[in-house]
Residue frames relative to the residue before (quaternion, step in Angstrom):
aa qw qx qy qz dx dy dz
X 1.0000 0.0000 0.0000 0.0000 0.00 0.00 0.00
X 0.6179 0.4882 -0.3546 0.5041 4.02 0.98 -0.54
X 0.6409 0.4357 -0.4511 0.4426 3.53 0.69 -0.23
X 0.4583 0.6454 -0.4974 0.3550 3.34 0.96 -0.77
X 0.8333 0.4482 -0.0270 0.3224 2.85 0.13 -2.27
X 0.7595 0.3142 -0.3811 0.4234 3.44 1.19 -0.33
X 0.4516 0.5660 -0.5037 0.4711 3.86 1.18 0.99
X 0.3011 0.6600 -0.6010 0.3356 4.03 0.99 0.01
X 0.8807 0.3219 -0.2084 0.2781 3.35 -0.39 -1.75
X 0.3946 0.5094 -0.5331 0.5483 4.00 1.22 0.54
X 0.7771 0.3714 -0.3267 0.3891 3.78 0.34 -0.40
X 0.2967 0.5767 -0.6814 0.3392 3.70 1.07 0.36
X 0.9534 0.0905 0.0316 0.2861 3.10 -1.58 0.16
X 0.1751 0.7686 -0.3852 0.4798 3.21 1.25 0.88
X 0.0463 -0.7729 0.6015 0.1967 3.90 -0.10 0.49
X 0.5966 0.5184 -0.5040 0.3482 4.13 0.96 0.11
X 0.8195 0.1357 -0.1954 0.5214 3.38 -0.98 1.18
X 0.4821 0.5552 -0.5636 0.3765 3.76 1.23 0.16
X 0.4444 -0.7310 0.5178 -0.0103 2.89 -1.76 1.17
X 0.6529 0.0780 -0.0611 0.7509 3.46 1.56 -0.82
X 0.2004 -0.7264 0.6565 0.0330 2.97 -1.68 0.40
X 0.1924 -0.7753 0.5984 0.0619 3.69 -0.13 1.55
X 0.3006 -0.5684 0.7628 0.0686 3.85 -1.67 1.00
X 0.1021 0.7416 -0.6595 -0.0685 2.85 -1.37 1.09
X 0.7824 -0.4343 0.1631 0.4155 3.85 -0.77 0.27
X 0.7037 0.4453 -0.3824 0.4002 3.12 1.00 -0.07
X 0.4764 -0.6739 0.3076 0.4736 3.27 1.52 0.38
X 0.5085 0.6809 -0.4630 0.2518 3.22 0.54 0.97
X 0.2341 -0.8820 0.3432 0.2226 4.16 -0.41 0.35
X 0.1162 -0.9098 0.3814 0.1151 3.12 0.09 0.98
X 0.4742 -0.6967 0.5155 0.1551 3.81 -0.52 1.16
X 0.0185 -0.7129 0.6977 -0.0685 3.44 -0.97 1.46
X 0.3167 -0.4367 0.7324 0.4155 3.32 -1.95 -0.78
X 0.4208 -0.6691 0.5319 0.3037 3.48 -1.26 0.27
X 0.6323 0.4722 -0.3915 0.4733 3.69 1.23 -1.14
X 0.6368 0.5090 -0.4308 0.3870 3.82 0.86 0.10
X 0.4078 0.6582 -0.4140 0.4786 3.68 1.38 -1.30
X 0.8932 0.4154 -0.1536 0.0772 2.14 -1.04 -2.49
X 0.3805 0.6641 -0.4165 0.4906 3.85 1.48 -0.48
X 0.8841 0.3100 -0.1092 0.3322 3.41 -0.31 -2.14
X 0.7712 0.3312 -0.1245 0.5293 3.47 1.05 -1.04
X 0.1999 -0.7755 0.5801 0.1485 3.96 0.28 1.03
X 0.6127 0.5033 -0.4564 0.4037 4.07 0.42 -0.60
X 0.6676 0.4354 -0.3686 0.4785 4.12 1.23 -0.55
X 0.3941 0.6393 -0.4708 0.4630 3.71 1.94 -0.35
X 0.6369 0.7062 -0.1816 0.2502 3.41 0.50 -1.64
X 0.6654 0.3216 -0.1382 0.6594 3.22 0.90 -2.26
X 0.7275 0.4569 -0.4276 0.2814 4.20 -0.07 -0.81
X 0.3611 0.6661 -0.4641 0.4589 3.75 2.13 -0.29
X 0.6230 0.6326 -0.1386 0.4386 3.19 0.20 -2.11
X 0.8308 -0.0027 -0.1295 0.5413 3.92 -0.35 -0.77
X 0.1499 0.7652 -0.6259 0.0143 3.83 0.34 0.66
X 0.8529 0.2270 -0.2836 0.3749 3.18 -1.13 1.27
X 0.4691 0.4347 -0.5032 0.5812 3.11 1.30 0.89
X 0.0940 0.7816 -0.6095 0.0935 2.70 -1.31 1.35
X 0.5167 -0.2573 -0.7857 0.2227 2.10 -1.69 1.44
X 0.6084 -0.4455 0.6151 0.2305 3.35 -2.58 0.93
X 0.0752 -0.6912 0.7181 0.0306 3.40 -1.34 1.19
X 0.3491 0.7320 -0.5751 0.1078 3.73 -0.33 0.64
X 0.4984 -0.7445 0.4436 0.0237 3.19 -1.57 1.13
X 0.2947 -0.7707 0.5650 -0.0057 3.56 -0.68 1.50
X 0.7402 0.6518 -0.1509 -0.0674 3.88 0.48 0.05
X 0.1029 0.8463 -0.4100 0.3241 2.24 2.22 1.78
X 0.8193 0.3082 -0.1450 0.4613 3.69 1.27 -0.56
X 0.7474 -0.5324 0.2266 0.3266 2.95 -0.90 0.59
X 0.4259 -0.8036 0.3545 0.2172 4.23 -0.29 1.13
X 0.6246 0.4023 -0.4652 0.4813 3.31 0.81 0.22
X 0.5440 0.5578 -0.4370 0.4495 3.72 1.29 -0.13
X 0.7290 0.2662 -0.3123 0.5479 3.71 0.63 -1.22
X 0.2947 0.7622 -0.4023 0.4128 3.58 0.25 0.60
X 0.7322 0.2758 0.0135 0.6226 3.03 0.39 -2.01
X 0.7136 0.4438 -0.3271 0.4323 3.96 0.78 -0.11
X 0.6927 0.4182 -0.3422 0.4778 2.95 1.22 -0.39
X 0.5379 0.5466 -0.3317 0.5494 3.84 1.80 -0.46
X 0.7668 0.4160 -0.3098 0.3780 3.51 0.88 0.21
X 0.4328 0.6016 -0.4348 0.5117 3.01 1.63 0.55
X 0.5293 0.6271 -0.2344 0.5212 3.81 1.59 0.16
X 0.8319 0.0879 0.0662 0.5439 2.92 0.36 -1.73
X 0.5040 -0.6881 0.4343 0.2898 4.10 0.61 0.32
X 0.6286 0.4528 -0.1740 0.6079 3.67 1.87 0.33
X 0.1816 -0.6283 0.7564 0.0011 3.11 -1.55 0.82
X 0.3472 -0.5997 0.7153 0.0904 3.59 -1.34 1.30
X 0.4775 -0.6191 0.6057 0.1476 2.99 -1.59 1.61
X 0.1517 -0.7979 0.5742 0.1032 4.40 0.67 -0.91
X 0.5555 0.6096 -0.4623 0.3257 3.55 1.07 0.33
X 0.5203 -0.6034 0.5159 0.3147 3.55 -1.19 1.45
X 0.5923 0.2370 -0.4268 0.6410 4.17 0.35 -0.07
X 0.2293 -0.6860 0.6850 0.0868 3.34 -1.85 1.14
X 0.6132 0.2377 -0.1333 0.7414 3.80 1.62 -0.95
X 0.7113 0.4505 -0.5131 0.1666 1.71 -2.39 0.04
X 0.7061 -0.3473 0.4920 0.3726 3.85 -1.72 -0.13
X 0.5812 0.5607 -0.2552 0.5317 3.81 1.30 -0.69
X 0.7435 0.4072 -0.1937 0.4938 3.57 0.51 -1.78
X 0.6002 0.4356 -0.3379 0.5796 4.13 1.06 -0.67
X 0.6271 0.2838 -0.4976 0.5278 4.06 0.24 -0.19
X 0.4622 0.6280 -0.4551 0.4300 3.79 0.38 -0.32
X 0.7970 0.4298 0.0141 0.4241 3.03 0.36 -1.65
X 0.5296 0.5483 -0.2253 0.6067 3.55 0.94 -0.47
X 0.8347 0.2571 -0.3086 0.3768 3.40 0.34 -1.30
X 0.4384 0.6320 -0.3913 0.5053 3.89 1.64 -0.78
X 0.5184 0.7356 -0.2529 0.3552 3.59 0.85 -0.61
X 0.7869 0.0601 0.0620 0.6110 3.24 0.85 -1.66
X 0.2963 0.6799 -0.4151 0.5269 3.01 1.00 0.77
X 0.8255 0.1996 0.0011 0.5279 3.06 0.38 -1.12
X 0.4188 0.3518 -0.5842 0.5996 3.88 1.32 0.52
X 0.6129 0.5131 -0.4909 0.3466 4.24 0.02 -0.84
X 0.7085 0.3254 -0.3734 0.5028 3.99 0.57 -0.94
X 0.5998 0.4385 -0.5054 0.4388 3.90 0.38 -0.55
X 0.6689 0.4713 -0.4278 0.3839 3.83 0.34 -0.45
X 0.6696 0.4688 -0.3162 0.4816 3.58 1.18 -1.29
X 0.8263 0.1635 -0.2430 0.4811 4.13 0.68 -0.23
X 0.6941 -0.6274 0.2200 0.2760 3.34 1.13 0.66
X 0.2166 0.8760 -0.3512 0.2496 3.22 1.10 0.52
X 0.0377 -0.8553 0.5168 -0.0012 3.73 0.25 0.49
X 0.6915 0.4321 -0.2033 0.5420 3.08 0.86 0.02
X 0.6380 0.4285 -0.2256 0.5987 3.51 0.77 -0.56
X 0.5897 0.6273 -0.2128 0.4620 3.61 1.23 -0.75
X 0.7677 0.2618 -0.1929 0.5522 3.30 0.84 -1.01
X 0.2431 0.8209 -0.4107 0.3137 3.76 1.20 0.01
X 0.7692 0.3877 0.0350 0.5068 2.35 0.40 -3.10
X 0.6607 0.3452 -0.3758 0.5505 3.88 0.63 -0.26
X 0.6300 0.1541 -0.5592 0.5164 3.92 0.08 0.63
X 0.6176 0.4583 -0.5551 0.3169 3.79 0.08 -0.18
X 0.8648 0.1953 -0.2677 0.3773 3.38 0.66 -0.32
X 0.4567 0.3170 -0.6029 0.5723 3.80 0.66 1.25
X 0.8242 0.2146 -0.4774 0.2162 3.32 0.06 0.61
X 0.5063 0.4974 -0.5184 0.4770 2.83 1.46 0.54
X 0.6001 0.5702 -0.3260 0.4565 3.85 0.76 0.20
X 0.4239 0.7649 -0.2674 0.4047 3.15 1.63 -0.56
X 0.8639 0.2116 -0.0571 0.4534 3.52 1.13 -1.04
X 0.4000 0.6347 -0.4975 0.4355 3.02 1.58 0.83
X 0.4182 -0.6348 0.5691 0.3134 3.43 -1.34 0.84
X 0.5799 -0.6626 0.3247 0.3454 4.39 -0.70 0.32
X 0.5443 0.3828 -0.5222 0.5334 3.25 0.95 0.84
X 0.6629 0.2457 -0.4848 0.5149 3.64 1.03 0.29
X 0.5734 0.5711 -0.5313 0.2506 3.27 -0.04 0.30
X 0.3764 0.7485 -0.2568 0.4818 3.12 2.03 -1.35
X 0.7487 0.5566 -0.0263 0.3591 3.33 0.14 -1.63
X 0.5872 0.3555 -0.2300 0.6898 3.99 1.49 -1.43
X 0.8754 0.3089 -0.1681 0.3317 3.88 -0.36 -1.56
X 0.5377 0.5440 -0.4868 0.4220 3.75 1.13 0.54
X 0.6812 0.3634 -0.2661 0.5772 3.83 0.87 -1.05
X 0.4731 0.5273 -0.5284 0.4679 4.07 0.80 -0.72
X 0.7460 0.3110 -0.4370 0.3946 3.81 -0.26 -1.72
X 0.6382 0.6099 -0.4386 0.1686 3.32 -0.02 -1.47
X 0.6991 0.4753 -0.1965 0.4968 3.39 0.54 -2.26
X 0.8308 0.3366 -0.1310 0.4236 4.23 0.68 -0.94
X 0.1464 -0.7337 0.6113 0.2580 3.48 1.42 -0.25
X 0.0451 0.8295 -0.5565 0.0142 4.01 -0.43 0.50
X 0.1049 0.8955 -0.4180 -0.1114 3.17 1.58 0.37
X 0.5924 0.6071 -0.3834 0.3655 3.60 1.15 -1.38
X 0.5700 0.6481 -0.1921 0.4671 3.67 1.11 -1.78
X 0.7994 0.3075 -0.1862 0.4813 3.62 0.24 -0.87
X 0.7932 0.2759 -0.3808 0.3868 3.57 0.74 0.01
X 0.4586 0.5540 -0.4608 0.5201 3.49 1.44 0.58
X 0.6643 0.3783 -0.3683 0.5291 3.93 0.74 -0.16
X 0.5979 0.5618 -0.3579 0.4459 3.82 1.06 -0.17
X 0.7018 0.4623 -0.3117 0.4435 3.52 1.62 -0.45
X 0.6570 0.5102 -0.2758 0.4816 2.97 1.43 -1.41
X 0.4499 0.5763 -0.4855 0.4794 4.52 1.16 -0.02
């Protein structure tokens, strides 16, 4: 079964055997499988309901930003999302991180992602987990402000 699973992430974006094909704003197309999507991301359940029997599925992502639905749509492969920030440490490389974080709980909420959702909410309490409270002070004041996370911040306010 691990071999199976560890030959998904060669087929991101792969037009052999892709079934749908998501547009995003930069006018790129990015090649999925639907029986892999349609599991993690319930809003491509939704649109593949809606156009049953077109095949291949052409639907369009390109209200948000493409390296975000990207990484959501590469984590429907590999159970991960890449952070891509030029600081790796430090108080710098964790606001990085923090913000890629909720970023990516805000698009799982906007396309339904339950899984990808609860990722980005253990990646970040546990990456917050080891911050003393003048760094946290420091990550979750400019994070809310610049991202308003409103959904994000009151699920960690219940789960404290």
């Amino acid at each position: 079964m691990d071999t199976l699973i560890q030959g998904f992430p060669s087929d991101f974006n792969d037009p052999k055997d892709s079934d749908l094909t998501i547009s995003v704003n930069d006018n790129r197309v990015i090649f999925v499988h639907k029986i892999l999507v349609r599991k993690l991301v319930l809003w491509v359940d939704h649109k593949a309901e809606e156009n049953k029997g077109m095949s291949p599925l052409a639907l369009e992502m390109k209200e948000d930003e493409p390296k975000h639905v990207i990484d959501m749509l590469n984590f429907c492969y590999t159970g991960n999302y890449s952070i891509d920030s030029p600081v790796q440490h430090g108080l710098a490389g964790l606001n990085e991180a923090v913000k890629k974080d909720i970023t990516m709980y805000e698009l799982a909420s906007k396309y339904e992602s339950p899984a990808l959702q609860g990722f980005a909410l253990q990646a970040f309490s546990m990456r917050l987990s080891h911050c003393t409270v003048l760094e946290l002070l420091e990550i979750v004041v400019p994070v809310y402000a610049m991202l308003q996370p409103e959904e994000l911040i009151k699920v960690l306010l219940n789960e404290i």
